[in-house]
N, C-alpha and C positions, 0 to 999 in steps of 0.2 A: 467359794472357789472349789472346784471337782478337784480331788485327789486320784491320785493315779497309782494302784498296789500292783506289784507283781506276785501270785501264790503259788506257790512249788507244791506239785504231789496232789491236783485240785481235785484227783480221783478216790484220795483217801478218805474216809466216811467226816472224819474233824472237818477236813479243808472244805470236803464238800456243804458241811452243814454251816459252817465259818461265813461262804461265800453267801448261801441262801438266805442266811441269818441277816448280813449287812444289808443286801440289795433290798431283802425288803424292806427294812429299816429304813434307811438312809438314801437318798439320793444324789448325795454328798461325793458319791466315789465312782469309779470305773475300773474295771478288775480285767488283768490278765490271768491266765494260770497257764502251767502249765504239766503236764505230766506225761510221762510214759505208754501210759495205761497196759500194764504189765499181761492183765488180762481183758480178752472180748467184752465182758461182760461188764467190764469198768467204765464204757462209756457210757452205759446208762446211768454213772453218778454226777456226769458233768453238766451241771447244773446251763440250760439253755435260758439267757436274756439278754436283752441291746445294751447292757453295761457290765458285761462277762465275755470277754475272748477268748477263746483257749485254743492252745498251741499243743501239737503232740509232737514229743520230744522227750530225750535224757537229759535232766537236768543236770547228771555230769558230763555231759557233752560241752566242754569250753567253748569251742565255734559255736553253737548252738545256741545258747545262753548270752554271749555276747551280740550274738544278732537280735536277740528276744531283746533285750536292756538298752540296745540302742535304738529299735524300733518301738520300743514302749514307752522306755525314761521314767523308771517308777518313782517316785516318792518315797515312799516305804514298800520292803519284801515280807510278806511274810512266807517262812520257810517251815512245812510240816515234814519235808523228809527227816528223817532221825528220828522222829516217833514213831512205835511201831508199838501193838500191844503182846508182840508174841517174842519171845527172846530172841528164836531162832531167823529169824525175819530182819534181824539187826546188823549179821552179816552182809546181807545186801544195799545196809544203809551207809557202811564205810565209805564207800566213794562219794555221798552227801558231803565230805568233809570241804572235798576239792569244791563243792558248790560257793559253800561259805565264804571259803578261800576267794574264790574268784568274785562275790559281790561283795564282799570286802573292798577290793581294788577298786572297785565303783564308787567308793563312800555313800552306799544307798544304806542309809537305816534299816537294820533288820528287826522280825521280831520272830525269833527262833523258839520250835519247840521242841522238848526234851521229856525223857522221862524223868520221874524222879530216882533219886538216888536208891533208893528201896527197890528199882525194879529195872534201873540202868546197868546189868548182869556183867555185858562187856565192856564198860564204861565207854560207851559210843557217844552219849547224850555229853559225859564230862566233858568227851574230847572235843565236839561240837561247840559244847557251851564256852570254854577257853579260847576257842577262835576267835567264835563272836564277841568275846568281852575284849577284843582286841581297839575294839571303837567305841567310845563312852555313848555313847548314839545309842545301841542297842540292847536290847532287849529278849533276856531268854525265860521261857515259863517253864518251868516243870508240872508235870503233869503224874499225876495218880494213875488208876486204870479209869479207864472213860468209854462211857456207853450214850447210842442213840439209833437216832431212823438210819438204814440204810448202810449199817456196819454190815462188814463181811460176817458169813456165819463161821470161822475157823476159829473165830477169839472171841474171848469179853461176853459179854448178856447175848448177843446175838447167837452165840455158840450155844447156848445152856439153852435159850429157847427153840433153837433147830433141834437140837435132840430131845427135847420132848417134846414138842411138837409131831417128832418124830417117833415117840415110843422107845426112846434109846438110851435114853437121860441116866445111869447110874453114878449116886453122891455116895465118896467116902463119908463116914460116919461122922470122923473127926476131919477139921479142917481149920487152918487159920482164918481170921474174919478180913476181910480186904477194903481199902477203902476207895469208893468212889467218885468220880464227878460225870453232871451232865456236857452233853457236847454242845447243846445250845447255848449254856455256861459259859465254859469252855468259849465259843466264839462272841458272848455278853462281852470279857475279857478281854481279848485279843482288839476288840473295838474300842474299847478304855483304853489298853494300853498304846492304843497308835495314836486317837483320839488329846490323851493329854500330853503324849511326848514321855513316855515311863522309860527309864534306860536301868538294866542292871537286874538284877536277877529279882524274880515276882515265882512266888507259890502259889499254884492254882489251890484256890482252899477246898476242901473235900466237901460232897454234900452228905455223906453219911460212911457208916460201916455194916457190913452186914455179913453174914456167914453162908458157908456156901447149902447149908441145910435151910435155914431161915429165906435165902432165898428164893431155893427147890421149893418149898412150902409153899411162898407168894405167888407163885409162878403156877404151879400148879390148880390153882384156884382160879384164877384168871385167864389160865386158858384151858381148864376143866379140863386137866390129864392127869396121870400119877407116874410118879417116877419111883425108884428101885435105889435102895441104899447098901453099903457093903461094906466091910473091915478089912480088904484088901485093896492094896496099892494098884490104882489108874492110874496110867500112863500120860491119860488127856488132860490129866491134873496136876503131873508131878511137879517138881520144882526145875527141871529142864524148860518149863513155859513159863513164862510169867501171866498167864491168863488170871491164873486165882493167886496168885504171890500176894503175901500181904506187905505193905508198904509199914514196915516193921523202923526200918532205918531212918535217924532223926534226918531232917528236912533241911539243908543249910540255908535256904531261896528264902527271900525276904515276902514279908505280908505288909508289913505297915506302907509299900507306898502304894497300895492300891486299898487303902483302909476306906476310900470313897466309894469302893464298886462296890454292889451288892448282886447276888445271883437274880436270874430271873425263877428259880426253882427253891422250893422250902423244904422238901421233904425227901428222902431218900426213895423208902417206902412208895408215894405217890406218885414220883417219875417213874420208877422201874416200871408200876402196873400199867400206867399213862405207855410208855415204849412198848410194852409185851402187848395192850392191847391192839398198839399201830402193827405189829407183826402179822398179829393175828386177822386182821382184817385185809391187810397188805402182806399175802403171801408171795407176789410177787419178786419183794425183797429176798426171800426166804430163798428163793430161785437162783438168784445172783449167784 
């Protein structure tokens, strides 16, 4: 029997790799999304196939949303607004809340994403997550920092390898180490968890930690540039972004009920270089 999901935000790099991940996986589902597309250049992440709809629209738009849910009737939502990997960017996710709010009244099962506590500055993700645990039904993931194909370059790995790629790249000397996950993971995940009916809070488990010089290092090798180190405070780094924030803060999000999933990635190290070399080949990306 085909399931029917509705995706919120289908232009953000997760939702977008989320959607590409399932479809080609499974034939099992039929996917709405929907998104704003805040910028031009965002429609080139919306993923085109015969079992992906997509609606342009504000997902805080009530009328809006209620015409999408009655003309779709989804099964399960899954909701990326609220994640965002840049802090200042979380501001504009407040008005997500009323999203919630409103498929809440739907009794559609949600499977909401969040940052983790470590890197949820304004507690936007908390406030989100509290709505949704409003319905035993659903399901909220927190989330590390997360990298893959087709991220904007403003945040996260995509940022680091725009500027050096760019010749631009300078790493403070010291730095705390961050921990990451993939977004194909990341959407492995999200398929598990609608897949077995997971309700209640699930910790994306990280696929590694790395530094942000240890990184510059990998990086540089793989796409055979050199970057520039320094003892003074960057601004592209500081603790005003959560780009490089380390996920320092204990974790409250449960692991044991997805103790059956496994990633489809092993190694930290070996995604990064696997990603840096798709950039590299696919400058395109790099363009967005």
């Amino acid at each position: 029997m085909t399931r029917k999901l509705l995706v919120c935000g289908s232009a953000g790099f997760l939702m977008s790799n989320f959607i590409r991940y399932l479809l080609y996986r499974s034939k099992d589902y039929e996917i709405a999304s929907v998104d704003r597309l805040a910028n031009e250049c965002d429609a080139k992440r919306i993923y085109v196939h015969r079992n992906h709809k997509f609606y342009l629209g504000d997902v805080t738009d009530r009328h809006f949303m209620e015409r999408v849910i009655h003309l779709e009737r989804p099964d399960v939502v899954v909701n990326g607004i609220g994640y965002n990997e840049k802090r200042v960017d979380q501001f504009r996710h407040v008005g997500s809340i009323s999203v919630v709010r409103e498929l809440l009244e739907h009794n559609i099962p949600i499977v909401q994403l969040v940052q983790s506590p470590g890197l949820d500055a304004l507690g936007t993700g908390n406030l989100i997550a509290n709505l949704t645990f409003r319905d035993q039904r659903n399901a909220v993931i927190s989330l590390p920092n997360c990298f893959g194909f087709r991220q904007k370059t403003d945040s996260g790995l995509a940022f680091v390898i725009n500027e050096m790629m760019s010749g631009r790249l300078v790493v403070p000397e010291t730095f705390a180490p961050t921990s990451w996950a993939y977004a194909e993971d990341v959407a492995s995940l999200i398929w598990f968890v609608i897949e077995n009916g997971i309700s209640g809070e699930v910790a994306m488990p990280v696929l590694g930690i790395i530094t942000l010089g240890d990184l510059a290092n990998l990086l540089a090798e793989i796409l055979e540039t050199t970057f520039e180190t320094t003892d003074k405070h960057i601004d592209a780094f500081s603790d005003s972004d959560s780009i490089w924030t380390a996920m320092m803060m204990e974790c409250s999000f449960k692991t044991e009920n997805i103790e059956k999933w496994s990633p489809d990635s092993s190694s930290l190290k070996d995604t990064i270089a696997k990603t840096a070399r798709w950039y590299k080949v696919n400058r395109w990306a790099i363009e967005l």
